[in-house]
N, C-alpha and C positions, 0 to 999 in steps of 0.2 A: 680317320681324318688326320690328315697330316698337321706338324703346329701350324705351318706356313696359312693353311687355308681357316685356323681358328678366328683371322681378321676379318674374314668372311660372311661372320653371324650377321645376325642381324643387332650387334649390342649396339644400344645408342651411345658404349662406351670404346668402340671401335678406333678413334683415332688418337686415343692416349693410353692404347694396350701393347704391351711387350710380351706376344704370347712365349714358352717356355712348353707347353707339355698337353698332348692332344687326349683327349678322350680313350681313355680303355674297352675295347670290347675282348679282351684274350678270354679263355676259359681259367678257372680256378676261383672258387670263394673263397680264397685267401688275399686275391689281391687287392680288395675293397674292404677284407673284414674288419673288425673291431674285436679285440683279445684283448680278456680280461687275464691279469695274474694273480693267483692266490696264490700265498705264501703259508702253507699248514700249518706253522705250530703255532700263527697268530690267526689266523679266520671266527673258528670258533670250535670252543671245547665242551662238549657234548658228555665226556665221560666225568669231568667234575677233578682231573690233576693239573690244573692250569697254562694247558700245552692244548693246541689244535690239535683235529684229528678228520678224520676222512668222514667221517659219520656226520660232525657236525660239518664239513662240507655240505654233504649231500642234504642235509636238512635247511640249508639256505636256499639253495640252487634258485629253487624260486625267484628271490630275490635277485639273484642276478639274470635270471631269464627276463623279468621285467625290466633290466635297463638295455634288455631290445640289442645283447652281443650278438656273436658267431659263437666264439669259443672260448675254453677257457685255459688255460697255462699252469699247470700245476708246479711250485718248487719241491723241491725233492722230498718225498716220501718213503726212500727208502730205507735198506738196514744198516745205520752206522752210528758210530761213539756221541757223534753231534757235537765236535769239537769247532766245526764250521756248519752249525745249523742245519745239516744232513747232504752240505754237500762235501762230504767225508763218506764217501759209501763203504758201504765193506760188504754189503749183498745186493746187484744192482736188480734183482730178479724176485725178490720178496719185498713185505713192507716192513716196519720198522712198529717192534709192540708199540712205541709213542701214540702210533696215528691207525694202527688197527689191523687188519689183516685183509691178504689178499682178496678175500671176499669183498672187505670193505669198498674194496678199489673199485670190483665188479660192479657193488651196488651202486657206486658213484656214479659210473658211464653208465650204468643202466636208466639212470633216472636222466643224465644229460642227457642222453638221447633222446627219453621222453617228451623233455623239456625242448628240444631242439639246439642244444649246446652241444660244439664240439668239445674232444678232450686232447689237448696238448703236456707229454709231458718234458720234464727236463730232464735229459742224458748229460752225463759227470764223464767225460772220456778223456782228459787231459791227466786225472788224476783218480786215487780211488783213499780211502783208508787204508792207516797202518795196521789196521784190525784185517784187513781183506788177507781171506784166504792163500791170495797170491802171493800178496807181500809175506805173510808170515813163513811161507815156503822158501821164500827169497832170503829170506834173514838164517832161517836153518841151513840154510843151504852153503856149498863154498864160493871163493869168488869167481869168475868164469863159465858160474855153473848154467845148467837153460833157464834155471829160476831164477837167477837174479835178470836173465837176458828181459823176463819181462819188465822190469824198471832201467832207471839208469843211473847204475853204478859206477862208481871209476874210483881209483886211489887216489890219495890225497896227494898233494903237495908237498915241496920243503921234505927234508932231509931222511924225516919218518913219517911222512905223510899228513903231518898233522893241522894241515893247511886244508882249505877249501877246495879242490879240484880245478874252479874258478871265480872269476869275481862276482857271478852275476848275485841279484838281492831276489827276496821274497817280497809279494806283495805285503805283506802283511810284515815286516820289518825284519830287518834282519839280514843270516846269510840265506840263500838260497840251499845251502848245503849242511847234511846233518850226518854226523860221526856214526856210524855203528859200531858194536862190540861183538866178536866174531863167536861162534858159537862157543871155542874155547878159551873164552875171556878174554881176550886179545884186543886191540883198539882194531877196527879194519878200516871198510872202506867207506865212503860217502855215497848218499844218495841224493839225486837232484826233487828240492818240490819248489816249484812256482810258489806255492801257496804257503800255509801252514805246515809246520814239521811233518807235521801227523799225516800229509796230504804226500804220500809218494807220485811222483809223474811216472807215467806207463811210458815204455820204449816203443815206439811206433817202429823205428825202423825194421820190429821184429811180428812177425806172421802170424805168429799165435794172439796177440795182441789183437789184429784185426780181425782176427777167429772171432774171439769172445765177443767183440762187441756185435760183431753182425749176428751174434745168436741174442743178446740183450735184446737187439733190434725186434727182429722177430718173434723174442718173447712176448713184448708188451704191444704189436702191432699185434696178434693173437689174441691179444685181452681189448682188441677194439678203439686202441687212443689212434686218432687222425694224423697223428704226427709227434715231431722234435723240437725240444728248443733244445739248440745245443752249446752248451756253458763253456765259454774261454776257447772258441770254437776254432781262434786263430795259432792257437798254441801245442797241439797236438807234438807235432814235427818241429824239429831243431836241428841249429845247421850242424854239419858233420864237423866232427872236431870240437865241439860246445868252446867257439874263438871268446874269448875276453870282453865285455859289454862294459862304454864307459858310459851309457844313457839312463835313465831314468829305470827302475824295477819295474813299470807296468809297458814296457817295451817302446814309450814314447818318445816324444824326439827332447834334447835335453842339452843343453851347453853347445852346440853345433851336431849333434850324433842324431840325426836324420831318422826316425819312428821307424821307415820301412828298413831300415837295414838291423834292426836288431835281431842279432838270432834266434832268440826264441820265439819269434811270433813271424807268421806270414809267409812260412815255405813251400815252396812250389809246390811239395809231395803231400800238402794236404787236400787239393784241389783232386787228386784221385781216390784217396780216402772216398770224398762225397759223391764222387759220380757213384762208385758202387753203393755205397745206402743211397743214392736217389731212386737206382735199379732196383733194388730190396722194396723201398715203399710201391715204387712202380707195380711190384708183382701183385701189391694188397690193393690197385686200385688206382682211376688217377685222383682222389680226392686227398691224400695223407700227403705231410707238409714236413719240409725239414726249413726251422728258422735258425740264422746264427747267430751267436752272440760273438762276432768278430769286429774287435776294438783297430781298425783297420784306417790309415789313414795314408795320402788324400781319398776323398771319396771317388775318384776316378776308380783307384783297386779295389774299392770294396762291390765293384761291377763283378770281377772276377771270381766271386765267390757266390752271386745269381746267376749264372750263365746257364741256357735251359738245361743243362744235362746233371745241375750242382743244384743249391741249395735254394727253393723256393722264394727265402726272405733271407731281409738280415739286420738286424739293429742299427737305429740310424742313429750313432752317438754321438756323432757332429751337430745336432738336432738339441736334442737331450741337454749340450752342454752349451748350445747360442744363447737360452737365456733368452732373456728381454732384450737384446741391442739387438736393433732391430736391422741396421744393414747384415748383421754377420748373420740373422735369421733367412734375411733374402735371399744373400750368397747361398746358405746352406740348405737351403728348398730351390734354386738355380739348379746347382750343381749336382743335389739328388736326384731329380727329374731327369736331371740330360743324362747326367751316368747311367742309370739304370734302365732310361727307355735305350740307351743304344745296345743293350741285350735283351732287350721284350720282359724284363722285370719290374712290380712294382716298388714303388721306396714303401716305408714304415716311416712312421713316425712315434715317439714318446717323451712323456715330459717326465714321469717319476719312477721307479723301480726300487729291488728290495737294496740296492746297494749304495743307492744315492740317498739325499734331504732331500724329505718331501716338498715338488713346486711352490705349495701353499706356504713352507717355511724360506726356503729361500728365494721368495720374490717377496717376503717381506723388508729386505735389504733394498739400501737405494744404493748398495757397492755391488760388489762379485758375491759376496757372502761365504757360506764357510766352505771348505777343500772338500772334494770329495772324497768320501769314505772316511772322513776324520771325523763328521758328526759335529753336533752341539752341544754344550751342556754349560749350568748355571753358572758360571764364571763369565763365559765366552759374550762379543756385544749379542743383543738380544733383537730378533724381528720383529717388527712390527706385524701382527695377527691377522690383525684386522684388513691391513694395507694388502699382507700378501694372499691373502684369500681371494680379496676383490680382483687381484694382478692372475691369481691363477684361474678364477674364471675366466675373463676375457683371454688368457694362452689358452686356455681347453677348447673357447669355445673358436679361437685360430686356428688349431690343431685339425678338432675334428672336419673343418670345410674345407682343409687339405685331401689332393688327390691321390687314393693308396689306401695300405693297410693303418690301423692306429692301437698300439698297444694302450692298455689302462693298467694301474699299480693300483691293487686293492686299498677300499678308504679314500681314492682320490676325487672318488665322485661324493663322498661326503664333507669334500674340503678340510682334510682332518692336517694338522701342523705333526709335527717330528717330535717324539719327545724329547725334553730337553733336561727336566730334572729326575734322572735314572742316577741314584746312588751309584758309587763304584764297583761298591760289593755287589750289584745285581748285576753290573755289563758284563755279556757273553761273548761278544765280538772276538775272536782272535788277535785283530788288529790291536785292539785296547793292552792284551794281554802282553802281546808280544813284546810291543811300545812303553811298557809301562808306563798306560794313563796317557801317554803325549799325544795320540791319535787316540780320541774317544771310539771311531767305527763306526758300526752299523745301523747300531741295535735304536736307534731315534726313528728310521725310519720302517723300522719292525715291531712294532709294538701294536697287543693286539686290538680288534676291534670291536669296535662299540656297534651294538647292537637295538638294545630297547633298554633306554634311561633309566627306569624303575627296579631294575634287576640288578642284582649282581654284579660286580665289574663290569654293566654297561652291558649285560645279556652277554658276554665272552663265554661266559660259566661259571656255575656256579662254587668251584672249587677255593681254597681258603686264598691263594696268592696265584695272579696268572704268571707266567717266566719274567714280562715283563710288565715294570709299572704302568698304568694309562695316566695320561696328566688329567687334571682335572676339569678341561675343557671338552671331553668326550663327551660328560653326561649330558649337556648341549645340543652336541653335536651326533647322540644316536638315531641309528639308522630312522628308528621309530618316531623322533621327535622331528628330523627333517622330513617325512612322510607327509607329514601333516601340515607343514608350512610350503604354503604353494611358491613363495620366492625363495626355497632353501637349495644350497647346493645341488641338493641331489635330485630335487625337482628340475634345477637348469640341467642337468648332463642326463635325466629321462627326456627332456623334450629336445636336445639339439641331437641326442643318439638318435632316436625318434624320427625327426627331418632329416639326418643325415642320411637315413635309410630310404627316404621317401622323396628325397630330393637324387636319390645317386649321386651323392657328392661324391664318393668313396670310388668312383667309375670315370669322374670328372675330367675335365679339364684344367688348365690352369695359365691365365694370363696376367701382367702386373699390371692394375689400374695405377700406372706412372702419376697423375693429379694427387692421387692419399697416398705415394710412396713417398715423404719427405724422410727429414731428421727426424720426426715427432710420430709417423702413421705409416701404417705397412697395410698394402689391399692388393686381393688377388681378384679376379672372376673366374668361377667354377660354373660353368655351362653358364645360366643368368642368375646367380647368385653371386651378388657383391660381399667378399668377407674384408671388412676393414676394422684394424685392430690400432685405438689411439693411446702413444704412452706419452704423449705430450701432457701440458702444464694447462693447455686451455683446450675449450669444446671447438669442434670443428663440422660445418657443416655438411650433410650427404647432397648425392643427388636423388630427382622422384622414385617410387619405388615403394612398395611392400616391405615392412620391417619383419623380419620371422624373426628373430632372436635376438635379444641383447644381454649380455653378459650381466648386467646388473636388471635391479628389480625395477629402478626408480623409469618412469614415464616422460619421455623425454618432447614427447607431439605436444611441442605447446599451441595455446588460442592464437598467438599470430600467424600459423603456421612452418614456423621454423621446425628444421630436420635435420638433427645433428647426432653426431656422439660424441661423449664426453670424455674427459679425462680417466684414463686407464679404464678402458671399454669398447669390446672389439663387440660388432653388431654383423648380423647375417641380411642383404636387403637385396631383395627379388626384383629384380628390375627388365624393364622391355624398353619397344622402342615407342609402344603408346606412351609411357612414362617419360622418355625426351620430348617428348613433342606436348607434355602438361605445363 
């Protein structure tokens, strides 16, 4: 169906619709799915050293088969120092003693499958550990040599080198560039990492480099996972000459210096990287998926990275970072749709992951709230719990009556907040480390999870400290204790998963009910399903109609008949054309 003829329905909401984006019928259960992310060292710890691990994955599964996913997104499990929570690999092709052995893995996709869960995992190809075999070859080696060719090397600056190669910064603070000492004691040369010291960036421009990873590929499509999510997926390639960056270290646009021209991120020559691994999955099948995690902006180019022959999905961080202002929410669900249908791709959508503040924490702010990747902690102004709980049910349940894929960040379906009181001595974050303290990080929104209230650290495990603290709002909020409360978090995100699937929202359509699009309310129609989401001050009424969902508990059908939603409360309501004419 084209959008033009979506006017056409028969909605009796037909003449105050702005359609935007037609029904899906392509092939692929990825373009409707729902993926879940586990983060291993927080899930659950099975062995009793207070570190997740693969086993007590697979001893959940359960539990996540019942909130009715597709798949599920594993963060990295494999063999490194864990100076960046394992995406520091230093063996992409084994697992890491932390979280168990390769069997482990085995048993893990064994049961998903059982279960009917796919398995997604995440590929580190921008960067590896300083521990990695390669690197350490690199460093013996001299300058010039093939083994440094797989990183990227170059001399320093200034007089004796003793300068930077160039300006660019690390995420995670600092320079970008880190001195080496030549095998004969000597000061040498530099090596480029985006990320943490410890995180060498691999030299794309060189053959061997694409060697290895297409055999990575293959290694773990042999062991059965559906697919990639692939981490920093914009930064592989760098422009030739590595020119001078006065913009911002996460390649964004900054002081007038334009996001897409920074050299590190978004070069033509990664765009044939993925055709060839889309050809490699192709070989194992057409159901195996490569998603990117490419921070890629305007969203017109982040089209160029689904084009059918490249990467299936791609993280919609314009999405992720609209928040509750709700015209930049429209814009950014407008412009997802149109980009990505003029390549036959679906959008994604996500509100929380392992690198952000949990939604539930920052939409207890009635500002912006705190910076990304900088974290919270007990000094900083404090959220409101309560408020932002209530805010992020009504965004989840906006979310999921969105047309497309929807990722989930483990803990979000049990409305869990960011830790906020983590000693200093316990933060792990590189960021924190690097910054000394000025950027708190990650680790707020990684802490592990709560299980069954009665237990141990919240059923985590049983072991004496897990890596990180849980606040003390967990015991609360265990898995086991919202099971049992039919208005609990995690009962709203089983029943809207549930209808989402039974409604085909996720196959949808999408048109803008213009009457709830004010300053105060945003409302789409997905096939006859009205999703209207109020963050106004006052209740506003619907039209007739079948209520499926409302983000809150309370009972709004009052004795006069009035049908409304309230203040920060987005509702699902099935409507026809018997329904106008009531």
């Amino acid at each position: 169906m084209s959008v033009d003829s979506l006017l056409h329905t028969a909605s009796p909401l037909a003449g105050s619709l702005t359609p935007v984006h037609a029904a899906d019928h392509a092939h692929g259960w990825w373009r409707s799915a729902v993926i879940y992310q586990v983060y291993p060292r927080s899930f659950r710890d099975l062995n009793g050293d207070g570190i997740g691990d693969l086993a007590g994955i697979t001893a959940e599964l359960q539990q996540l088969a019942e909130l009715d996913i597709d798949a599920m997104w594993l963060s990295p499990f494999y063999r490194s120092p864990q100076r960046d929570a394992g995406y520091d690999v230093s063996d992409y092709c084994d697992v890491d003693p932390l979280f168990g052995k390769l069997g482990d893995f085995d048993g893990l996709v064994a049961e998903a499958n059982r279960l009917g869960v796919r398995v997604i995992v995440d590929l580190v190809p921008n960067h590896c550990s300083d521990q990695h075999r390669d690197f350490q070859a690199a460093l013996a080696a001299g300058a010039g040599s093939p083994e440094r060719d797989m990183f990227i090397f170059r001399d320093g600056a200034g007089p004796t080198g003793e300068e930077p190669p160039n300006n660019w910064q690390s995420h995670f603070g600092g320079s970008a560039w880190t001195r080496i000492t030549e095998p004969d004691g000597e000061p040498g040369q530099w090596y480029l990492h985006l990320f943490d010291s410890s995180q060498p960036d691999f030299n794309w421009d060189n053959r061997a480099v694409h060697d290895e990873f297409e055999r990575v590929l293959r290694f773990w499509l042999d062991r059965g996972v559906s697919g990639f999510r692939v981490d920093v997926a914009h930064a592989l390639v760098k422009a030739p000459g590595l020119p001078a960056w006065d913009g911002r270290a996460d390649g964004s646009s900054s002081d007038g210096f334009p996001g897409h021209e920074a050299p590190m991120f978004g070069q033509p020559a990664l765009h044939d990287i993925y055709r060839v691994w889309r050809r490699i999955l192709e070989e194992y099948g057409p159901d195996r998926i490569l998603c990117a995690e490419a921070n890629v902006d305007p969203l017109p180019r982040l089209a160029d990275w689904v084009r059918p022959d490249e990467m299936h999905q791609a993280f919609n961080f314009p999405y992720l970072h609209a928040g509750l202002d709700l015209q930049r929410l429209r814009t950014t669900v407008t412009e997802s749709l149109t980009s990505l249908d003029a390549v036959g791709a679906p959008s994604t959508w996500v509100l929380s992951n392992h690198d952000v503040v949990r939604h539930a924490t920052r939409f207890g702010y009635d500002w912006s709230g705190p910076r990304e990747g900088d974290g919270i902690g007990p000094e900083d102004p404090q959220p409101d719990h309560a408020l932002g709980r209530s805010r992020a049910a009504a965004a989840s349940l906006f979310t999921l009556g969105l047309p497309g894929g929807a990722y989930l960040y483990q803990g979000e379906e049990l409305g869990l907040p960011d830790g906020i009181d983590i000693p200093g001595h316990q933060r792990q974050d590189p960021t924190f480390k690097r910054t000394g303290g000025a950027r708190l990080g990650r680790d707020g929104c990684r802490v592990p999870l709560p299980w069954r209230a009665s237990e141990r650290h919240n059923g985590f495990g049983d072991g004496e400290h897990p890596w990180l603290p849980q606040p003390e709002s967990f015991t609360e909020l265990a898995r086991d204790a919202q099971a049992a409360d039919p208005s609990s978090h995690l009962n709203l995100y089983r029943r809207m998963l549930a209808a989402r699937r039974e409604l085909g929202l996720g196959r949808g359509s999408l048109s803008w009910a213009e009457e709830w699009c004010t300053g105060s309310s945003l409302a789409f129609l997905n096939g006859d399903v009205l999703v209207v989401m109020n963050m106004g001050n006052e209740s506003i009424e619907l039209p007739a109609g079948e209520v499926l969902l409302r983000s809150s508990s309370a009972d709004h059908e009052l004795a006069d008949g009035w049908h409304g939603i309230s203040s920060g409360e987005t509702v699902w309501l099935r409507i026809s054309a018997e329904d106008s004419e009531s």
